[in-house]
C-alpha positions in Angstrom: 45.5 -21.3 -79.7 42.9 -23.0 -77.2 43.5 -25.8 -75.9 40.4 -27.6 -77.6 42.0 -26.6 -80.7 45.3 -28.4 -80.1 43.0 -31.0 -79.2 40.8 -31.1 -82.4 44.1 -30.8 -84.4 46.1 -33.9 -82.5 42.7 -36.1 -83.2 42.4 -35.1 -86.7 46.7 -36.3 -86.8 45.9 -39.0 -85.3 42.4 -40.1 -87.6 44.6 -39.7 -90.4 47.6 -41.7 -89.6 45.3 -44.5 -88.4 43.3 -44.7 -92.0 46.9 -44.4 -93.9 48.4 -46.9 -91.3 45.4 -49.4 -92.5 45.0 -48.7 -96.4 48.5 -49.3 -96.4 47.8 -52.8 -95.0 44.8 -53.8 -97.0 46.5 -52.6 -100.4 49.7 -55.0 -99.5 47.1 -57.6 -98.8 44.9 -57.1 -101.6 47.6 -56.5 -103.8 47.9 -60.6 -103.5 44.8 -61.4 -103.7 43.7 -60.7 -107.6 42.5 -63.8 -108.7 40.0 -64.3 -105.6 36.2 -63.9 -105.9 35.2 -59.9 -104.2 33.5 -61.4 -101.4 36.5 -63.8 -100.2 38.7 -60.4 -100.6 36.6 -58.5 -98.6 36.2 -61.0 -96.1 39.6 -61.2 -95.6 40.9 -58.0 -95.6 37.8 -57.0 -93.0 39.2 -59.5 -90.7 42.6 -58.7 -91.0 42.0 -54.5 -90.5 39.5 -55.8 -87.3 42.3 -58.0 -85.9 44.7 -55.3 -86.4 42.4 -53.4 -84.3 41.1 -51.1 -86.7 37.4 -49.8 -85.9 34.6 -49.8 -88.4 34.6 -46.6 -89.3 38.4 -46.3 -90.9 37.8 -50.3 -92.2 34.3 -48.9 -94.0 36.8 -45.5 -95.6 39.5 -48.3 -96.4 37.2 -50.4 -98.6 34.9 -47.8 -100.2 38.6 -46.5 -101.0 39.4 -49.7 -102.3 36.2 -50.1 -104.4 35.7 -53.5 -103.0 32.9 -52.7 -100.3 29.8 -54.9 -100.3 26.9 -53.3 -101.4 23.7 -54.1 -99.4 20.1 -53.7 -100.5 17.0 -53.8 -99.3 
């Protein structure tokens, strides 16, 4: 094994525990959050992955995963 493949396998660890680390968060806190209107749930589970730290990218996965993401047209 190269080491670019140890590499590519740590990152790919890593990706993964990150998005688990943050749907685990946004299901606890939209777990509470039932009675509120989609928007205000997706506001506030946005801001609390982005203060957490998490990037766009695994904060996009956790809502499409979720089925609360925004949808945006044209």
């Amino acid at each position: 094994m190269t080491q670019e493949e140890i590499n590519c396998a740590l990152d790919s660890i890593d990706n993964d525990a990150e998005y688990q680390s943050a749907f685990e968060l946004a299901m606890k806190k939209y777990s509470t959050m039932s009675r509120l209107d989609p928007d205000v749930q997706i506001r506030r589970i946005q801001s609390l992955l982005q203060r957490k730290g998490f990037g766009f990218p695994v904060i996009a996965r956790v809502m499409r995963e979720l089925g609360i993401e925004r949808e945006f047209s044209d």
